[in-house]
KOLVOVEX-669268 format. One record per residue (C-alpha): x, y, z. Coordinates in nm, 3 decimals, padded with zeros to 5 digits, m for minus. Example, Ala and Ser with C-alpha at 12.3 -4.5 7.8 and 13.67 -1.06 7.14 Angstrom:
<pts>
       xx       yy       zz
   01.230  m00.450   00.780
   01.367  m00.106   00.714
</pts>
This chain:
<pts>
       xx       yy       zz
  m00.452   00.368   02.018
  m00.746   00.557   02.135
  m00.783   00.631   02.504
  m01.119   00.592   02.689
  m01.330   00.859   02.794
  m01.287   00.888   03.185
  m01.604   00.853   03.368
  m01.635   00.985   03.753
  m01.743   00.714   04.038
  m02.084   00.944   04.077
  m02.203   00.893   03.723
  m02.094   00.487   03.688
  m02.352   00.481   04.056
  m02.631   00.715   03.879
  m02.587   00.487   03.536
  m02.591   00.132   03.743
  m02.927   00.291   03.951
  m03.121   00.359   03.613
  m03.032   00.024   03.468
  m03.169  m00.107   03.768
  m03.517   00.099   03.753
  m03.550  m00.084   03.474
  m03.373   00.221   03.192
  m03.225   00.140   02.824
  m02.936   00.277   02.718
  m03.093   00.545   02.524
  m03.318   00.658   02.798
  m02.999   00.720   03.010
  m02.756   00.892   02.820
  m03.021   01.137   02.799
  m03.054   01.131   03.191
  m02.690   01.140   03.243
  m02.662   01.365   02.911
  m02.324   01.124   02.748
  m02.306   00.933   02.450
  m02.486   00.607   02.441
  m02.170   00.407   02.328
  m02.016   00.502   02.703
  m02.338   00.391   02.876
  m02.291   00.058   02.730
  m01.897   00.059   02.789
  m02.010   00.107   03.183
  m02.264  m00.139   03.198
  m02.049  m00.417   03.009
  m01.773  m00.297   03.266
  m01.960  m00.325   03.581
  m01.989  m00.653   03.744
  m02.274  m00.860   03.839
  m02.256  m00.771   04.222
  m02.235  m00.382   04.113
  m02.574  m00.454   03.910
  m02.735  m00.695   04.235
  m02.636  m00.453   04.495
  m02.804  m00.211   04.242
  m03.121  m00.385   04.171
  m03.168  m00.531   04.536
  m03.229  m00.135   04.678
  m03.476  m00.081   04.396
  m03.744  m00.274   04.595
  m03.744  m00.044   04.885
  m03.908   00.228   04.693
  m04.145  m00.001   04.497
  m04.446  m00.014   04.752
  m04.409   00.408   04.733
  m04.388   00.445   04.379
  m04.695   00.624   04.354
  m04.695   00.823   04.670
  m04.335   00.958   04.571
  m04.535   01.002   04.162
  m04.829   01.241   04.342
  m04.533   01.405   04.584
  m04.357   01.501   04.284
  m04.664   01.603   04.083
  m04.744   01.881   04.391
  m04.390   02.002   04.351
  m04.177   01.892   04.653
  m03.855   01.831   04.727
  m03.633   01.559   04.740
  m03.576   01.626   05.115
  m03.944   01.703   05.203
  m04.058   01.361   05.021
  m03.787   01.189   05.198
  m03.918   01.334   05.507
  m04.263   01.227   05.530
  m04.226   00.906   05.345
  m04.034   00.749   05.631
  m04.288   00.828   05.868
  m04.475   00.615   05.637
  m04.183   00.361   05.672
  m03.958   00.407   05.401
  m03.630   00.278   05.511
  m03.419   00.374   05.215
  m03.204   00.595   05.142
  m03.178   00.951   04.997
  m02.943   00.856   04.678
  m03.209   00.600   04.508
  m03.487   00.826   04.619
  m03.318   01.124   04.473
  m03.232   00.937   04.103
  m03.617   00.801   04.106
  m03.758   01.161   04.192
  m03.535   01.310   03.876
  m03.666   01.017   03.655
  m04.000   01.140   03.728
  m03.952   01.466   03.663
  m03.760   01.397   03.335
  m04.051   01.161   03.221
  m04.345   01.440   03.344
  m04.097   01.719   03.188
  m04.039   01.864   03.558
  m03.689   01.932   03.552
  m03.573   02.282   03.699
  m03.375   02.549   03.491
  m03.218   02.782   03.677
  m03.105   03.132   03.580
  m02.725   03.208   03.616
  m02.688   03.427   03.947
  m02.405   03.629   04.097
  m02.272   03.481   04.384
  m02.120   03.667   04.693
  m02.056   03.676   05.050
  m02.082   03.911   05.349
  m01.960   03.977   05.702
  m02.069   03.912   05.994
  m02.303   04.102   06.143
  m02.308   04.330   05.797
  m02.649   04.270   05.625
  m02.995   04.114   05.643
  m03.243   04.132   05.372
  m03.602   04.092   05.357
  m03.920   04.096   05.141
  m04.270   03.989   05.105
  m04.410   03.681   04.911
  m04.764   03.639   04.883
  m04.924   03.206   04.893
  m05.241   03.077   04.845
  m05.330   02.841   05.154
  m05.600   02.629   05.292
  m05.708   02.785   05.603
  m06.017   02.553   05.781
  m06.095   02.402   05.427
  m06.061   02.778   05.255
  m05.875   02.912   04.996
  m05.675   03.229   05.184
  m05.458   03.470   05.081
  m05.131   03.487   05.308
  m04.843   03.762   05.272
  m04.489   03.597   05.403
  m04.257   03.845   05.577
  m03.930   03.678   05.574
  m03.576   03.847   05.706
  m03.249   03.661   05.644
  m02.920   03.732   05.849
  m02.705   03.728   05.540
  m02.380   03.537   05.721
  m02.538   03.255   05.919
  m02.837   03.215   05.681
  m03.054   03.224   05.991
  m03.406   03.265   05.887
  m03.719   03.452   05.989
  m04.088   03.418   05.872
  m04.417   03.502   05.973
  m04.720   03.513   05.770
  m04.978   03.850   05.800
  m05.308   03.942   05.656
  m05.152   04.230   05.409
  m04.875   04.432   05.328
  m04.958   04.743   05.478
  m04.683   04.976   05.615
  m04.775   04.923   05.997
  m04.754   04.551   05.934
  m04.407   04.590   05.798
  m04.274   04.775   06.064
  m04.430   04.568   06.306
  m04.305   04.211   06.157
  m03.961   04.399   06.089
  m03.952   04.466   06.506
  m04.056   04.135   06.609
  m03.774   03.980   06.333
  m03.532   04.173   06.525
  m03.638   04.046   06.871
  m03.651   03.729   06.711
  m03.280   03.742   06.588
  m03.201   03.932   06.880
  m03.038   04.239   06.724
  m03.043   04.384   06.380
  m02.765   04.381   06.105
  m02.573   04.745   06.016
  m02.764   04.717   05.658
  m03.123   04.597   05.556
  m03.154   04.555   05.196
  m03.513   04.554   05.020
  m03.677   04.569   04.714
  m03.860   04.871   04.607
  m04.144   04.838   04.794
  m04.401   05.150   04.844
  m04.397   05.128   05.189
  m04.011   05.214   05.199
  m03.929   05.375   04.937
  m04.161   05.644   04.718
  m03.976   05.720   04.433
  m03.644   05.787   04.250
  m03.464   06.109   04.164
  m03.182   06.144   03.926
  m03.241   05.865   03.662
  m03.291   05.617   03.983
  m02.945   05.688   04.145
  m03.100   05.897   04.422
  m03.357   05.722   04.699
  m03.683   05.875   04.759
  m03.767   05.757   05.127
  m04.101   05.712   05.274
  m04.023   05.917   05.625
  m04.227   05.680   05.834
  m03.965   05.407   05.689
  m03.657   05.625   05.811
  m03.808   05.667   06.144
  m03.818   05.321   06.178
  m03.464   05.278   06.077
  m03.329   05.560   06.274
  m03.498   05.387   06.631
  m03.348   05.068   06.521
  m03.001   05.191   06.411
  m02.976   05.023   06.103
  m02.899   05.160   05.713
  m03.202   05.108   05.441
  m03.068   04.965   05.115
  m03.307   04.951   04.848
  m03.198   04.728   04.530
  m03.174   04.874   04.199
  m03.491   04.848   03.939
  m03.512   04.450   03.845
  m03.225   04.361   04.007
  m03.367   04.072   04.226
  m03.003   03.870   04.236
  m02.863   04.179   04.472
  m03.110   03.979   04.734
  m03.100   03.665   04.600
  m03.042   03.491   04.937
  m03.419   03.608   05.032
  m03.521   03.499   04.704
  m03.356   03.136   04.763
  m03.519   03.086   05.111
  m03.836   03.169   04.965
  m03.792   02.877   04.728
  m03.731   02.653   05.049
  m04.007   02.758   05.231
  m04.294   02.719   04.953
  m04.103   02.354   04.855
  m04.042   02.258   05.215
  m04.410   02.395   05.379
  m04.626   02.587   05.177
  m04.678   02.308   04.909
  m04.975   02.055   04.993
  m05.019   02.184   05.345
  m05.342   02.260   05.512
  m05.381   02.480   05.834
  m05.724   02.468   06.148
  m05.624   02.865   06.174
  m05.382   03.163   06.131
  m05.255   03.020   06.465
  m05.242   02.655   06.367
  m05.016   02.825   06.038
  m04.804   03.053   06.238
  m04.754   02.761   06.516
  m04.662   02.512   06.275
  m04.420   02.769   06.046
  m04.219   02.847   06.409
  m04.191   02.460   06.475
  m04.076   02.383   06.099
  m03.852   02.659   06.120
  m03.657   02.620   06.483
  m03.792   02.272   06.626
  m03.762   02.017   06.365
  m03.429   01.818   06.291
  m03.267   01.870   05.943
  m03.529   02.166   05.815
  m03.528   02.526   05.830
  m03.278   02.716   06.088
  m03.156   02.373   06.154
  m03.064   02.213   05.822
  m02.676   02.149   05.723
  m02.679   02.498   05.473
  m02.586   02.342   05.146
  m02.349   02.666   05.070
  m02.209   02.727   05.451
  m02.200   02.357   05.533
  m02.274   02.479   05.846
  m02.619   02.502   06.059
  m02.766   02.873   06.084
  m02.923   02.803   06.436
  m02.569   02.745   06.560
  m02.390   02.989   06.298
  m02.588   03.320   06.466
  m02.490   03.178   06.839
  m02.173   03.340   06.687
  m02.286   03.636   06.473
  m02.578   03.790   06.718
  m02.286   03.908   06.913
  m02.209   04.160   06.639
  m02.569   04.275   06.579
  m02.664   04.611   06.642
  m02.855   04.611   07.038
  m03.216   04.701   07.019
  m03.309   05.001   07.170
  m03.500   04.945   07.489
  m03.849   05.020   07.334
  m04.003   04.889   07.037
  m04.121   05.131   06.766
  m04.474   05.212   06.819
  m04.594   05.060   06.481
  m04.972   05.114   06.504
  m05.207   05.307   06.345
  m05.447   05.497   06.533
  m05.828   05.611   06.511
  m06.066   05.850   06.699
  m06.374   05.664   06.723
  m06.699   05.701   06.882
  m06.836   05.430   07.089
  m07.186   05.319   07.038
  m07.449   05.336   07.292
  m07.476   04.979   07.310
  m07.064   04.964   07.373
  m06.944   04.864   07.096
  m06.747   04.997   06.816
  m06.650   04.843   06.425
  m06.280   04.725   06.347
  m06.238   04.617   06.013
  m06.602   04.480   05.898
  m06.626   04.303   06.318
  m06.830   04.498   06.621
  m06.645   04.412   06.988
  m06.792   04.517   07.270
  m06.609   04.740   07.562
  m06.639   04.836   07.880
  m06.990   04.920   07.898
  m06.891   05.286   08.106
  m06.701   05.366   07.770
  m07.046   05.328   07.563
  m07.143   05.670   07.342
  m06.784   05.819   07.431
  m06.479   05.905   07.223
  m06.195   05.637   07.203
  m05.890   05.588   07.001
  m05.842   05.244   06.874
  m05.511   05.125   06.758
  m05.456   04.846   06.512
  m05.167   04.675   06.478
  m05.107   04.403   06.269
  m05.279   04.087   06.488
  m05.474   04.287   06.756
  m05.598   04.581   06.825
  m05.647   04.792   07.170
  m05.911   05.066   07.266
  m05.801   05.327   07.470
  m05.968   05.601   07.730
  m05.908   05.975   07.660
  m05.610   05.949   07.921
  m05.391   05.691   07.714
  m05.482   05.431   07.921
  m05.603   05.073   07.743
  m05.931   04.961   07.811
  m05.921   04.686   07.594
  m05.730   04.486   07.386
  m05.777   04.155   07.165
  m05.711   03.984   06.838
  m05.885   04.026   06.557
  m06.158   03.761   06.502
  m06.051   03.501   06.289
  m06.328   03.466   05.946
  m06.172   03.139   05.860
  m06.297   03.033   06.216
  m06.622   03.209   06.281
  m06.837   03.388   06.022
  m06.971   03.623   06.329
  m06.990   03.992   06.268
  m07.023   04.070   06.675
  m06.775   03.961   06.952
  m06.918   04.003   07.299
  m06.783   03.999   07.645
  m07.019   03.935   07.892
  m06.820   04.078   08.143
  m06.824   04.428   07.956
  m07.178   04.480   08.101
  m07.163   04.333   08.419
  m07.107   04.706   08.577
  m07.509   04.799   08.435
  m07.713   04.835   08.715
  m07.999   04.563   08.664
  m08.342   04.531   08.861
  m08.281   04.225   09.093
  m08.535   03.944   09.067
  m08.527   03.752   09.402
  m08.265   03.554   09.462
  m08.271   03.415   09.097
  m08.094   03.750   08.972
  m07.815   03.736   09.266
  m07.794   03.429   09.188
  m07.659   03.482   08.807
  m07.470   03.799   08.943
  m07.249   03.576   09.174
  m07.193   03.291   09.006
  m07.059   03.513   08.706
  m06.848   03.712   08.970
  m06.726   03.364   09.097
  m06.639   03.276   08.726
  m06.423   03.583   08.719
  m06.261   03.534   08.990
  m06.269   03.221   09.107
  m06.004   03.226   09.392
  m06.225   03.507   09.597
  m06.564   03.234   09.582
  m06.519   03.195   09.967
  m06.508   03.582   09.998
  m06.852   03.552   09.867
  m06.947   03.330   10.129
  m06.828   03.527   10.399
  m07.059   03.882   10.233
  m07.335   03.665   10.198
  m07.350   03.496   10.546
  m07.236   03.861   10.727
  m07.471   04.057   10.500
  m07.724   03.819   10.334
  m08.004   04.060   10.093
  m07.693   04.322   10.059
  m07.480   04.036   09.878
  m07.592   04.179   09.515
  m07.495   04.570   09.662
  m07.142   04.390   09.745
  m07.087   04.236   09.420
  m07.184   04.531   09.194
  m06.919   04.727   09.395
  m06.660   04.480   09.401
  m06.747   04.441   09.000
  m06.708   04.878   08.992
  m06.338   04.852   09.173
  m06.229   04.575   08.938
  m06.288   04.817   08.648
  m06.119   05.078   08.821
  m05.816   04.872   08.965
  m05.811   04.595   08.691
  m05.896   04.203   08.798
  m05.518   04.151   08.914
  m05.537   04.412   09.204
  m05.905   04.331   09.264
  m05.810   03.937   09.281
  m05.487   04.000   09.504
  m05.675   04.257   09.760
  m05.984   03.999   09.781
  m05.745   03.707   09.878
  m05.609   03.967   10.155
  m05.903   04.087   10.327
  m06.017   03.642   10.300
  m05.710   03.591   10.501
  m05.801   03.875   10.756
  m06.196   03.784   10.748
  m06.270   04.145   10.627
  m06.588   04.008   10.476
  m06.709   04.356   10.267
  m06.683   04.577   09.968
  m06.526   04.881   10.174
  m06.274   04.679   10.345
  m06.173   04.570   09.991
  m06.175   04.867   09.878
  m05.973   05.051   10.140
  m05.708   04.808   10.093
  m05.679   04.925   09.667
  m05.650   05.305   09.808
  m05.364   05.191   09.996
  m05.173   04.971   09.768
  m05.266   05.193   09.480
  m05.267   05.535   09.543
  m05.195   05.659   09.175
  m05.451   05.738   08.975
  m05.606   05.412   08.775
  m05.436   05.527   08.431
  m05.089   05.565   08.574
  m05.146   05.140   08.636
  m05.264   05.051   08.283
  m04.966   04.855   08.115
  m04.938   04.801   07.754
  m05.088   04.447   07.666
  m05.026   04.203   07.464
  m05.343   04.131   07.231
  m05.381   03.784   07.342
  m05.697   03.877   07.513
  m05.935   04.126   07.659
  m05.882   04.328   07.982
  m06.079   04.566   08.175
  m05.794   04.864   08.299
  m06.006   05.182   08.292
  m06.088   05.476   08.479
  m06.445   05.475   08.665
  m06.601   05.733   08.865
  m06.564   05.641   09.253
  m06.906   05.527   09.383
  m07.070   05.463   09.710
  m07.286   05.150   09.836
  m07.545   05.425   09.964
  m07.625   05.487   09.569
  m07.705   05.113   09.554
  m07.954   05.113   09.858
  m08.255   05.170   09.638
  m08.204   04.828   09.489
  m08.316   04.680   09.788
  m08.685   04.858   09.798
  m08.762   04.722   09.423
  m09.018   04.430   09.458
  m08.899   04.108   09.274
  m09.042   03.999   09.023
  m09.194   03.698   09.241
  m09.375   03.944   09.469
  m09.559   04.124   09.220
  m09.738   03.830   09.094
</pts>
C-alpha cells in the first residue's frame, strides 16, 4: 500500500490561503513548488471551516489590494507595507499580508534569489564593520545624490547610519568618530572593504596591506585594528551588506525628505525611536533586540580616548575686503575686522570654522544647504555692525540700537539706562559695547551687561572694567571649539577708547544739512 506524502501544518495554511485568494491548483503547486495531485489531496482533506476561516480574512486586505500592488511595485517589504498600511487602517494580520505580497511578486516576476553566503559569528565586543552605499533621494522635490556611512557592532547587530555629501577621507574619519560616540566605544577590529581612503594598495600578490597613514592615525587614536577584506570578497562583511538591504527596503525606498536635516532627523528616529524597526526590531538571526543586546556588549568596547581625532582639512585663505571668503562654490561673510587678512578655514564634513592667526575660531557654521536656497552669498548682519558709520540723527541710532537690542535682548533696559544718563553719546556706547562683544564673545558681553543692570552702572567703561576682571586672559585663550550649528563672533580686537569715537558727535546729520 502506498503511504502519503507528509505535508507540514505551514504549507496545508499557505495552500488553504491561496485557494482562498481565489488560486487553482496549478497556480499553487507552483507557489508552494509540490505536485499538483497533493494540492488537491489537501484541499479535498481540509474541511469547510478550514476553507471559511480561510476565505473570511481574505476581505480584510481587499479594500488595499492596490495600495499593497503599487507598495510592492516600489520594492518594499513585507514589514514596511505592513507598517504604513495600518496607519491607513488595515487591521489584519502579517501571515495573509505576507502570502498576498509573494503572489504579487510571483505574478509581476518579483521574487528574490539570493546568493549562498557563509555564515558566522563573533564575540562580544570583537568586531564592527562598515562601508559606504551611495542612494538617489528626493531632497525638496530634487533628485540628490546621498553617500550612507553605516557601522555595525557585529554581536548585538546594533546599527549606525548617517548620510554625507561624499566620500572623502575627512568625512570618513569624521562619521567613523561620531559612530563611535554613538555606540559609545569602538570594537578591537574594524573590518572594511578596500576603499582608497584606507587602504592604497597591495604588496605581495594582495597578502600584504598597503595603508593610507592618515587611516592608521586614525586607528592608532582610537585603539582599534584595520581589517581590510580580501579582493571581491564582500560575504567576509556580509552583515554590513545585509543592513544595507534593510535600510534601502525599510527607508530609502519611496521616501521624500524638506532637507539634509529633515533626512538625517528622520534616519535617527527610524533607526532608535520607532517600535519594531531598525535598532529596535526582534533580529531575525539573534532573536534578540540590538538596542538592548549592546546595553550588554558596550561594556566590552574599547573607551574612547578623551579627544576626538581632529578630522578636518584645513586652508590658508585670504579674506576679501568686503569680509568674506568662498567655501565650496558659497561666499559667508566674517567678522568684518578679519576683512583683507589671512585665515585658515577648516572644513569638516557638515560645517566649517574660520579661524584668526592665533588658533582661535572666529566663526563657524554649516554649509548652506542648495536643496534649500539657490543663494551663492550668506550674510550676517552682525559681521559689520563693528564699521564705524556716519550717524544720521536719531534715525541711524535708532537702527544701531534696536539691532544691539536684537542681539542681546536681555541688556534692552541697559540701553535705557545709557540713553537717559548719556542721551547724544548712546550711539558712542553701543559701538563700544558692540567692539567688547567681539573681543569677549556675546556670552561674557551678555552676562557682564546683566551685572552692571543690577548695580545701575549705566556705561560702556563700567562694562568693560567688569570683562578685564572676570577675564583677564587674553581673548584667544577663551575661544572654545564650536559646534557648527551656527555662527559666533570669538575674536581678538584691538582695545579701543570712547575718545576715538568723539568725532562722531561733530558730523552734521543728514537732516541738518538740508
Amino acid at each position: 500500500m502506498k503511504t502519503k506524502q507528509p505535508v507540514s501544518e505551514s504549507v496545508k495554511t499557505q495552500i488553504l490561503h491561496l485557494v482562498a485568494h481565489g488560486y487553482g491548483s496549478r497556480k499553487i503547486s507552483q507557489i508552494a513548488d509540490i505536485s499538483r495531485s497533493l494540492v488537491r489531496r489537501i484541499i479535498s482533506e481540509a474541511s469547510a471551516e478550514d476553507l471559511k476561516s480561510k476565505c473570511s480574512a481574505a476581505p480584510k486586505l481587499s479594500s488595499f489590494h492596490k495600495i499593497i500592488s503599487d507598495k510592492v511595485a516600489q520594492g518594499l517589504t513585507t514589514t514596511r507595507i505592513l507598517r504604513e498600511i495600518r496607519e491607513l487602517g488595515y487591521s489584519g494580520g502579517r501571515t495573509i499580508l505576507g502570502e498576498l505580497v509573494a503572489r504579487i511578486r510571483f505574478d509581476h516576476g518579483l521574487t528574490r534569489k539570493s546568493p549562498i553566503k557563509r555564515r558566522f559569528e563573533t564575540d562580544p565586543g570583537q568586531e564592527m564593520q562598515l562601508d559606504w552605499s551611495p542612494y538617489k533621494v528626493k531632497i525638496n522635490g530634487q533628485l540628490v545624490k546621498i553617500h550612507v556611512l553605516g557601522v555595525i557592532s557585529c554581536h548585538s547587530r546594533k546599527l549606525f547610519f548617517a548620510a554625507f555629501r561624499n566620500e572623502r577621507q575627512s568625512t570618513l574619519l569624521e562619521g567613523l568618530s561620531v559612530a563611535f560616540e554613538y555606540f559609545e566605544g569602538c570594537a578591537l577590529r574594524v573590518v572594511f572593504d578596500n576603499m582608497a581612503t584606507a587602504v592604497l594598495g597591495r604588496r605581495d600578490k594582495g597578502r600584504q596591506i598597503i595603508w593610507n597613514s592618515g587611516f592608521m592615525d586614525f586607528a592608532k587614536h582610537y585603539g582599534f585594528t584595520p581589517f581590510a577584506c580580501a579582493v571581491r570578497d564582500p560575504d567576509r562583511k556580509g552583515k554590513q551588506e545585509k543592513s544595507f538591504r534593510l535600510l534601502e527596503d525599510d527607508f530609502i525606498i519611496g521616501a521624500t525628505f524638506a532637507s539634509w536635516d529633515d533626512l538625517n532627523r528622520r534616519l535617527q528616529v527610524w533607526l532608535d525611536q520607532t517600535h519594531g524597526v531598525g535598532n529596535n526590531r526582534i533580529h531575525g538571526t539573534t532573536g534578540k533586540i540590538p538596542n538592548e543586546e549592546h546595553m550588554f556588549e558596550k561594556g566590552l568596547f574599547i573607551r574612547l580616548p578623551y579627544a576626538r581625532f581632529p578630522t578636518y582639512v584645513e586652508e590658508l585663505r585670504v579674506a576679501d575686503r568686503d569680509a568674506t571668503i568662498s567655501v565650496y562654490g558659497v561666499r559667508y561673510t566674517i567678522p568684518a575686522g578679519y576683512g583683507g587678512r589671512n585665515v585658515a578655514v577648516r572644513l569638516y564634513a557638515e560645517h566649517f570654522e574660520v579661524l584668526e592667526k592665533h588658533g582661535a575660531i572666529i566663526f563657524s557654521s554649516k554649509y548652506l544647504d542648495a536643496t534649500i536656497s539657490p543663494a551663492k552669498l550668506v550674510i550676517n548682519q552682525a559681521h559689520y555692525s563693528s564699521l564705524p558709520r556716519k550717524p544720521r540723527g536719531n534715525e541711524g541710532c535708532y537702527g544701531l540700537q534696536r539691532d544691539f537690542i536684537r542681539r542681546f535682548p536681555d541688556l534692552s533696559e541697559l540701553i535705557d539706562g545709557i540713553k537717559l544718563r548719556f542721551k547724544s553719546l548712546l550711539s558712542i556706547h553701543l559701538n563700544a559695547l558692540i567692539r567688547l562683544s567681539e573681543q569677549y564673545g556675546d556670552e561674557a558681553l551678555n552676562d557682564a551687561g546683566i551685572y552692571a543692570l543690577r548695580h545701575k552702572r549705566f556705561s560702556a567703561d563700567s562694562i568693560k572694567n567688569i570683562l578685564e576682571q572676570r577675564y583677564p586672559e587674553k581673548p584667544e585663550q577663551l575661544a572654545q571649539p564650536l559646534n557648527g550649528l551656527g555662527g559666533a563672533i570669538v575674536g581678538e580686537v584691538e582695545e579701543s577708547d570712547l575718545e576715538e569715537f568723539a568725532i562722531l558727535d561733530s558730523y552734521e546729520s543728514e537732516d541738518n544739512k538740508q
